[in-house]
LUMTI-233969 format. One line per 5 residues: number of its first residue (from 1); their letters; for each residue x, y, z of N, C-alpha, C. Coordinates in Angstrom, 3 decimals. Layout:
NUM> A> X/Y/Z/X/Y/Z/X/Y/Z | ... $
// end
This chain:
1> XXXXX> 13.725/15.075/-21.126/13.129/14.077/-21.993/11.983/14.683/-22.797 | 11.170/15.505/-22.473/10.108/16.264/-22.933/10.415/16.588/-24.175 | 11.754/17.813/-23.836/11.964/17.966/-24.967/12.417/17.670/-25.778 | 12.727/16.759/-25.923/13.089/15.337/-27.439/12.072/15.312/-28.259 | 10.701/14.990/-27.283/9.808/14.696/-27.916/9.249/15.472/-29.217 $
6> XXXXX> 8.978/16.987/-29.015/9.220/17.660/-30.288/10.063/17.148/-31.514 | 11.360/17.003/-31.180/12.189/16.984/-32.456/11.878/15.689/-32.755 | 11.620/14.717/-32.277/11.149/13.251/-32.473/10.164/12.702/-33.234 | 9.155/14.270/-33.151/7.872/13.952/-33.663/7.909/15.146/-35.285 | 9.345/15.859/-35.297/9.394/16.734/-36.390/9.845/15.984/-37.249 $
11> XXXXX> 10.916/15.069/-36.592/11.390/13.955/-37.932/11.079/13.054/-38.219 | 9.741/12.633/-37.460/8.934/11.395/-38.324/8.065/12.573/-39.126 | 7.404/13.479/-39.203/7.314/14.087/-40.333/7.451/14.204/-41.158 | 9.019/14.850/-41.354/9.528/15.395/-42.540/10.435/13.340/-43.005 | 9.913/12.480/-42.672/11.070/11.344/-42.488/9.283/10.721/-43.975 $
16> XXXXX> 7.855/11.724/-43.631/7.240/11.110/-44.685/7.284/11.714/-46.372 | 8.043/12.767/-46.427/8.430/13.251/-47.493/8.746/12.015/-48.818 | 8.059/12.085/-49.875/8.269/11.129/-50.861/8.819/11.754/-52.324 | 9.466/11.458/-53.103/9.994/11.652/-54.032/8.543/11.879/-54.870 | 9.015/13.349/-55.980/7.816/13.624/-57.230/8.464/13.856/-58.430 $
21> XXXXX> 7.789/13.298/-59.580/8.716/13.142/-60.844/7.475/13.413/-61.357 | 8.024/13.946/-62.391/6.766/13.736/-64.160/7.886/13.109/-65.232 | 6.662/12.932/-65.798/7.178/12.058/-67.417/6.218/12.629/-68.273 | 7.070/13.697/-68.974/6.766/14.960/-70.003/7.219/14.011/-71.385 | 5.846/14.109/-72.072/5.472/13.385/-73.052/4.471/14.192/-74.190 $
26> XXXXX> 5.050/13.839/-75.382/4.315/14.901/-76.674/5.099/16.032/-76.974 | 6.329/16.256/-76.567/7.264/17.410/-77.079/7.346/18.101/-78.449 | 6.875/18.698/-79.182/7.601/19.118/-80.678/8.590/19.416/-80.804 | 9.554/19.892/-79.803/10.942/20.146/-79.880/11.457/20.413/-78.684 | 12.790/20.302/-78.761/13.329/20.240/-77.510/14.466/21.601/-76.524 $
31> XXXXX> 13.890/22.239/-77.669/14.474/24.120/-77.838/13.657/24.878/-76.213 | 14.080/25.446/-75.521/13.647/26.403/-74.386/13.740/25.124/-73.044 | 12.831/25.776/-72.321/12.650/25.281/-71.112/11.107/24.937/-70.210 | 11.163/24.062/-69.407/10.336/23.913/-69.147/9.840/24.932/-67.327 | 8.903/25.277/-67.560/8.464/26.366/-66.959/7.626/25.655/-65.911 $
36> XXXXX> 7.519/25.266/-64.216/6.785/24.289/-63.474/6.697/25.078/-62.070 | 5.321/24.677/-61.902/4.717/24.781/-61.138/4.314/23.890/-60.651 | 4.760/23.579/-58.861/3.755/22.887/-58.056/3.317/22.953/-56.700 | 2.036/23.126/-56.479/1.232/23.803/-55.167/0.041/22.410/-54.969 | -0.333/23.054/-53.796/-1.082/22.238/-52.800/-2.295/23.579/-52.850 $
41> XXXXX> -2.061/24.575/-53.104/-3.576/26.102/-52.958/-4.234/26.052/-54.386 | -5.114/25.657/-54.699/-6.259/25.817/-55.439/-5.763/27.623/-55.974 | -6.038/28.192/-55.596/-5.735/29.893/-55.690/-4.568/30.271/-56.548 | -3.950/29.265/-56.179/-2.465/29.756/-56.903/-2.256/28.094/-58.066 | -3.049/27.908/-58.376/-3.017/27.226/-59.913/-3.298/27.704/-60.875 $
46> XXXXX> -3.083/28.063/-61.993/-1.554/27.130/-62.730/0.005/27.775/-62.434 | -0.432/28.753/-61.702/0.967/29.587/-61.807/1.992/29.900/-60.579 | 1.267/29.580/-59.399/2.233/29.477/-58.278/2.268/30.470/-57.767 | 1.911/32.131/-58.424/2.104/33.255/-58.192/1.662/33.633/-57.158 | 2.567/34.301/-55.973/2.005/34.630/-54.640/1.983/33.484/-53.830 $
51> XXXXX> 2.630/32.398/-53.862/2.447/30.856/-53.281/3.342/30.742/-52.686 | 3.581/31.481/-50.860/4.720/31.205/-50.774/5.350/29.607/-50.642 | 4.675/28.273/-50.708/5.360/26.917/-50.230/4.955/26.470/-51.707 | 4.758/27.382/-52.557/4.303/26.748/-54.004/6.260/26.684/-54.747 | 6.482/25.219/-55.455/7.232/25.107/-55.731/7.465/25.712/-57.262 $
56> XXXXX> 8.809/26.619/-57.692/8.860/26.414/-59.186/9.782/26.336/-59.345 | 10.075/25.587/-61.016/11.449/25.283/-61.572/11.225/25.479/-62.941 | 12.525/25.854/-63.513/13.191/25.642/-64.371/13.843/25.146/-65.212 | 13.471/24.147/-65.717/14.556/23.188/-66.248/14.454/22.697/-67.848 | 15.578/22.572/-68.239/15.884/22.118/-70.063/14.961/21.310/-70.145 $
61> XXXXX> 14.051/21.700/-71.369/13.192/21.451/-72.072/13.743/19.929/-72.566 | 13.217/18.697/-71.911/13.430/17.513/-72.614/12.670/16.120/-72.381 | 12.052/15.712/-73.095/11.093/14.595/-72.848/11.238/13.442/-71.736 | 10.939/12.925/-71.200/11.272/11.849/-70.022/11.028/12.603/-68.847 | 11.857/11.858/-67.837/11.426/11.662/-66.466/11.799/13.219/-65.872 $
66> XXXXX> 11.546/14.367/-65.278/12.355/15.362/-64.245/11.731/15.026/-62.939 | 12.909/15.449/-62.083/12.469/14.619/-60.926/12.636/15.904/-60.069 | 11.200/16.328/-59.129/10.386/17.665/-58.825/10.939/17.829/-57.258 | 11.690/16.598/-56.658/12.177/16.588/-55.259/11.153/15.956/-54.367 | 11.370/16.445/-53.239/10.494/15.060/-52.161/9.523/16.268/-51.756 $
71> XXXXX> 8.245/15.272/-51.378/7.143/16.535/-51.057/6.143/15.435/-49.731 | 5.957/16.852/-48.986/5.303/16.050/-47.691/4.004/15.605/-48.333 | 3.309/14.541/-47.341/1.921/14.117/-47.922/0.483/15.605/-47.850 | -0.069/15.356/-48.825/-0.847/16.723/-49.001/-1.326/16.104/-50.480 | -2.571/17.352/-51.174/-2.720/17.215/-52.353/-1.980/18.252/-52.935 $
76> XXXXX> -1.628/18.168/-54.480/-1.100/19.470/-55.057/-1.144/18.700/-56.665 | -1.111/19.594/-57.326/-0.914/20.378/-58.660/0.119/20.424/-59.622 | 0.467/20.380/-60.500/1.347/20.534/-61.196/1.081/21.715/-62.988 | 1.576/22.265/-62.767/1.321/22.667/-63.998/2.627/23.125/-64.953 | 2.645/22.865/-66.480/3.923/23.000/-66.981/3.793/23.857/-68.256 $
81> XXXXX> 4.581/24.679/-68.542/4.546/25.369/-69.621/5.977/25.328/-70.623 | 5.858/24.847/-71.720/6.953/24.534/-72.534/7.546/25.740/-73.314 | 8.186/26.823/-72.572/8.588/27.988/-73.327/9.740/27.869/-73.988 | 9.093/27.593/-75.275/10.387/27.157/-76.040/11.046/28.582/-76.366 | 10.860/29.616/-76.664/11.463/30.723/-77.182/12.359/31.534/-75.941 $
86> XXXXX> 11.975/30.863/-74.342/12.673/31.055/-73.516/13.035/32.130/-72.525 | 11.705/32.706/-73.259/11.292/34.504/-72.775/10.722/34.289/-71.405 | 10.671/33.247/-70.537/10.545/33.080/-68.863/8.829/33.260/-69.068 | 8.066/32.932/-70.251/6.738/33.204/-70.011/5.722/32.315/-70.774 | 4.163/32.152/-70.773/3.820/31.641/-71.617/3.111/32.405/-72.691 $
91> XXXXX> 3.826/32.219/-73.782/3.213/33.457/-75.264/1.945/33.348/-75.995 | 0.788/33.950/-75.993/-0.371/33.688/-76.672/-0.749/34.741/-77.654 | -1.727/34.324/-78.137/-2.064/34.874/-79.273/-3.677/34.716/-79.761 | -4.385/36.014/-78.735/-5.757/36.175/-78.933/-6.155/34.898/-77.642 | -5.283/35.126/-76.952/-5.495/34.310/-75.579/-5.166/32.914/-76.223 $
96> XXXXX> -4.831/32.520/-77.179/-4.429/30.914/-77.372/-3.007/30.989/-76.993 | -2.469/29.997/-76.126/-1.485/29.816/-75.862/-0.497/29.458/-77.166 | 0.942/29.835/-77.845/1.859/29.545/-78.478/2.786/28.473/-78.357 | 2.497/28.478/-76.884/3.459/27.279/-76.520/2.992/26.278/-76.121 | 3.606/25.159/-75.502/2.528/23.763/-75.175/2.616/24.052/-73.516 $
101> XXXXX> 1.460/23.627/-73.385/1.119/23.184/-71.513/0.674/22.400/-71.361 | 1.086/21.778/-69.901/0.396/20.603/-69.737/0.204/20.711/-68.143 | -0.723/19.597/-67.711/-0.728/19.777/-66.321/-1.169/18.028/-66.053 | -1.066/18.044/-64.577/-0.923/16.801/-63.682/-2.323/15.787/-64.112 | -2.283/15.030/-64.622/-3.410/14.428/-64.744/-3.710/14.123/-65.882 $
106> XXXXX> -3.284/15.252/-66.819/-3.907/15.442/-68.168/-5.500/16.264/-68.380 | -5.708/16.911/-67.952/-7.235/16.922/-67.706/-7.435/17.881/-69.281 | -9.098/17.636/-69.651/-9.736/18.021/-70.401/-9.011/19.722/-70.873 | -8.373/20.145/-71.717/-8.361/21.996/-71.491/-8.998/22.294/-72.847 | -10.156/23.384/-72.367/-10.919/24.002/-73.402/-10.401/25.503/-73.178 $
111> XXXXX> -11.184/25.988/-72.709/-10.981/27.719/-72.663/-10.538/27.861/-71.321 | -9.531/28.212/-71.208/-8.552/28.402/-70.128/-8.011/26.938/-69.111 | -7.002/27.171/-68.629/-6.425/26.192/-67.667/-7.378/25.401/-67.166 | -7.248/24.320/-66.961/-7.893/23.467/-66.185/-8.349/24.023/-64.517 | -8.999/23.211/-63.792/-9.160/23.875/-62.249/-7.970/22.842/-61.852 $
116> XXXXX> -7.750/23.397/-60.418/-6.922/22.188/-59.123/-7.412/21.422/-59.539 | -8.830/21.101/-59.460/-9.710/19.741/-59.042/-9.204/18.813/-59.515 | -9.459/19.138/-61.166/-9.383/18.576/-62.248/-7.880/17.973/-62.695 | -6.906/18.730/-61.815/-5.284/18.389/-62.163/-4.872/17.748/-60.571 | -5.200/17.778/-59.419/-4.443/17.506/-58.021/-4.739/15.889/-58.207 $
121> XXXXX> -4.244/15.742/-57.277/-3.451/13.748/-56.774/-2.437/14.246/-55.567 | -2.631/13.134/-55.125/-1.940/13.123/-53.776/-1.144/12.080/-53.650 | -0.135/13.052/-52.394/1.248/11.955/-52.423/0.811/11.516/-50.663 | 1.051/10.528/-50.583/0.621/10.055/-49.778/1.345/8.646/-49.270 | 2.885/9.122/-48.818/3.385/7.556/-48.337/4.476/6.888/-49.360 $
126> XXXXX> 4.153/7.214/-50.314/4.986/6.602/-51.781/4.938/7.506/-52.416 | 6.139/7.407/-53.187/6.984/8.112/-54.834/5.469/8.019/-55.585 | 5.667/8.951/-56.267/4.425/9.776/-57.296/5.465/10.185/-58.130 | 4.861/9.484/-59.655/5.141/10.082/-60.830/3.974/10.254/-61.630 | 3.928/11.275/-62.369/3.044/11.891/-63.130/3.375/12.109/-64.852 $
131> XXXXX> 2.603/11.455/-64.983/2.716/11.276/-66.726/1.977/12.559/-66.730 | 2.716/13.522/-68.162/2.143/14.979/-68.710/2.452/15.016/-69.754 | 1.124/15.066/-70.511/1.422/15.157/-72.318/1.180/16.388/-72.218 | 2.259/17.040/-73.086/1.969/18.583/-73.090/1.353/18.624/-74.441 | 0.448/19.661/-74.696/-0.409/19.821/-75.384/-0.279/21.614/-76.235 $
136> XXX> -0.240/21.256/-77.596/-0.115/22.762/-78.426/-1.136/22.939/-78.814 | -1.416/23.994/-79.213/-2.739/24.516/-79.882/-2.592/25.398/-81.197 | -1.682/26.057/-81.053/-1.098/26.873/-82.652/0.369/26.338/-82.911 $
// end
């Protein structure tokens, strides 16, 4: 009986996993892909890099809902880069970004990415969707 208890207590766990979506809004076009990142480590925002439970995807560049999969309760991040030219990167020019980004929240971006702080929300029990106006600069 003991040992039930483990697996009993692993799948009310993973049983709190909730669905994460954004709603990517402000597109100029609908050419490349969208480039995503999402973590719970401060360290590894905006880019996920070195994150091993940091999520990323890939997916056709297109306005509305993408839906990011189910994520345990925690805080985390989102960050998105609209590489329209499709080169798997984000292209700048004199450090201004070429392409549009956006991140979870919307937060203020002046000179460089936003912090976690400023982009995290937490899932906590219920479906989380995240409105993201992606934002160009050249």
């Amino acid at each position: 009986m003991m040992a039930a208890v483990p697996l009993v207590m692993g799948a009310a766990v993973a049983d709190q996993a909730q669905p994460l979506s954004m709603d990517v809004q402000g597109l100029r076009s609908s050419r490349g892909n969208f480039l995503i990142c999402v973590t719970r480590q401060a360290d590894h925002f905006p880019d996920c890099r070195g994150d091993p439970d940091g999520r990323h995807f890939t997916v056709p560049a297109t306005a509305g809902v993408v839906p990011l999969g189910r994520m345990e309760p925690g805080t985390y991040a989102i960050a998105i880069i609209h590489d329209e030219n499709g080169n798997g990167k984000l292209d700048t020019l004199a450090g201004i970004p070429r392409e549009g980004v956006g991140f979870s929240r919307n937060p203020a971006i002046r000179f460089g990415a936003p912090s976690f702080r400023s982009a995290q929300f937490a899932m906590a029990g219920a479906a989380v969707r995240q409105d993201i106006r992606v934002k160009y600069f050249l």
